[in-house]
C-alpha positions, 0 to 999 in steps of 0.5 A, spaced: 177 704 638 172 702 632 176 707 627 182 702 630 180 696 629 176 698 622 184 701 620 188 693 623 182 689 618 183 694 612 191 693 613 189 686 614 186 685 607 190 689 604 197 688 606 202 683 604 201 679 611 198 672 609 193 669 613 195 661 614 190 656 617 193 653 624 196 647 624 190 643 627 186 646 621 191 644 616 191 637 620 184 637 619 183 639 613 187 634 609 184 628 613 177 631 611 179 633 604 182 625 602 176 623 606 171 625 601 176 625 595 176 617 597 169 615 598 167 619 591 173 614 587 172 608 591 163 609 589 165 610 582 169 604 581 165 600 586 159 602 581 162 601 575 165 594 577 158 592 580 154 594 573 158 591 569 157 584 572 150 585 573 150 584 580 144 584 583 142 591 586 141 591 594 148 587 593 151 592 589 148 598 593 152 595 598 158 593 596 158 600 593 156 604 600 161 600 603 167 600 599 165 608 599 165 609 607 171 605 608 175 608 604 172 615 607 174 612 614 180 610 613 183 617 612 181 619 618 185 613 623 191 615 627 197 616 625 201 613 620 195 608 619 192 613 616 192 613 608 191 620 608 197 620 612 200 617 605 197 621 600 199 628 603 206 625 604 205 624 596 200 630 593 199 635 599 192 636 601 186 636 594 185 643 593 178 646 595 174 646 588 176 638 588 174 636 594 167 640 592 166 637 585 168 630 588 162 631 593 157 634 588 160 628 583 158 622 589 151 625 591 150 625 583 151 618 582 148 616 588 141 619 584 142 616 578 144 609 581 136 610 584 133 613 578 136 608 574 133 602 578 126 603 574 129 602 568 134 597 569 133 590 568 130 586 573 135 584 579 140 587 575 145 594 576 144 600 572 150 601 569 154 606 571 158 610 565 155 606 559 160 610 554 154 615 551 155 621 548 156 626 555 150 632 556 155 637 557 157 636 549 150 634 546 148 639 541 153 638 535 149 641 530 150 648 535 155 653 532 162 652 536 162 658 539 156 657 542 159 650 545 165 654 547 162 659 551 158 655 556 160 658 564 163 650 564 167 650 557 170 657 559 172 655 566 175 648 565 180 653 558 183 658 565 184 652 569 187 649 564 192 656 562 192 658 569 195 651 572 201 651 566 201 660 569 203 656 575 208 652 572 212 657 570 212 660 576 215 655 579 221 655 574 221 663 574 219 664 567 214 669 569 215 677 570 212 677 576 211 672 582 204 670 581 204 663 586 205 669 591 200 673 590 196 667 592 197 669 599 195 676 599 187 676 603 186 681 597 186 676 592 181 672 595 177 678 595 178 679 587 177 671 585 171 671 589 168 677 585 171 674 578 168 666 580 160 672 582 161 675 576 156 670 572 151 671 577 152 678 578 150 679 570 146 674 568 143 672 574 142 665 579 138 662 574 142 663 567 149 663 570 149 655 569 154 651 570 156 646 576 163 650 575 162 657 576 159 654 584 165 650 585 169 655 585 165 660 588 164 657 594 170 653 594 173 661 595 168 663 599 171 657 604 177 659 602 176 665 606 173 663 612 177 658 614 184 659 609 184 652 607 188 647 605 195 651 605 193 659 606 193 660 599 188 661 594 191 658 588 191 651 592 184 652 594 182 652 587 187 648 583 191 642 585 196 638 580 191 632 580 184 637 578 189 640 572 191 634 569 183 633 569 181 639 567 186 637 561 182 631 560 176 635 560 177 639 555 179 634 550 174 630 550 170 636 549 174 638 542 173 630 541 165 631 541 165 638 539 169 638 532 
């Protein structure tokens, strides 16, 4: 009975079945997903706006959770009424990595926002984003390769390459079908091992970077809950994460060179 079961999970893991979410999860996961994806943009542009004004701050604090909580609300109403609805007519679900990095992003704002009240003037909002050079890019005296191979830096280059991969698998360019193999329970397996393998080396504390996390963990969640379409590819890159991860890289050039 156990050599059976041991022999299905084995085959499970290795075959070319796919593991696909149900329909209930996938529902679920596009409304949770918009949700946080939402509240994150909604706070940032709230907070920039509110900064910039020089509104006060318990005003601002307000007016930014509120936009936040209801653009997060909004994905979860029923029905067309739904503004997830909407977007997943337009983009599908974001991918599990964006939906992660949204999160850590909102959580990571909020604390600035309260750190920042002791040194903003009296009664008036920190501003948030006010244009300094990013941390992530400091150090421009460092040689370039050493900018360059930060577990961020690395990561932000093969989401870059891999999502024009994709892209050409989509038109059939490439000698093997590699969107597919997304599919397979053993390359979730194989990502998750790659996505470890800083910590593995280097250990938790040197290993760094907000990226090498997202996407471990984004892969661990893929596998127990095989979200957000039962593809790993998806659960780490969407279209809009990729045009981003673009967007990162340049600005790294700009501040590196």
């Amino acid at each position: 009975m156990n050599m059976a079961w041991m022999d299905a999970a084995v085959a499970g893991w290795m075959g070319d079945f796919p593991l696909l979410p149900s329909p209930a999860a996938m529902q679920w996961g596009l409304q949770a997903s918009w949700s946080v994806v939402l509240a994150w943009l909604g706070a940032m542009l709230a907070a920039r706006c509110m900064g910039r004004r020089g509104v006060p701050v318990v005003v601002a604090v307000i007016v930014t959770a509120g936009v936040a909580v209801a653009l997060a609300a909004s994905a979860w109403l029923p029905g067309q009424a739904a503004s997830s609805y909407w977007l997943g007519l337009a983009f599908q679900a974001p991918s599990m990595s964006a939906v992660l990095l949204c999160a850590v992003l909102l959580r990571a704002q909020w604390a600035r926002w309260w750190a920042g009240h002791a040194n903003a003037p009296q009664g008036a909002a920190p501003v948030a984003g006010s244009g300094a050079v990013p941390a992530e890019f400091a150090g421009r005296d460092a040689p370039r390769v050493v900018r360059w191979c930060t577990p961020d830096a690395v990561l932000a280059v093969l989401g870059v390459l891999l999502g024009w991969a994709l892209l050409l698998d989509t038109f059939a360019l490439l000698p093997v079908e590699l969107y597919a193999w997304g599919f397979r329970p053993m390359a979730a397996a194989v990502l998750l091992l790659l996505c470890l393998t800083p910590w593995l080396l280097l250990g938790w504390g040197r290993s760094g970077g907000l990226g090498t996390a997202v996407c471990a963990v984004a892969v661990m969640v893929f596998v127990l809950l095989r979200l957000p379409s039962g593809n790993v590819w998806d659960a780490l890159l969407d279209p809009w994460l990729w045009l981003a991860l673009h967007v990162h890289v340049a600005r790294r050039l700009r501040f590196c060179y």
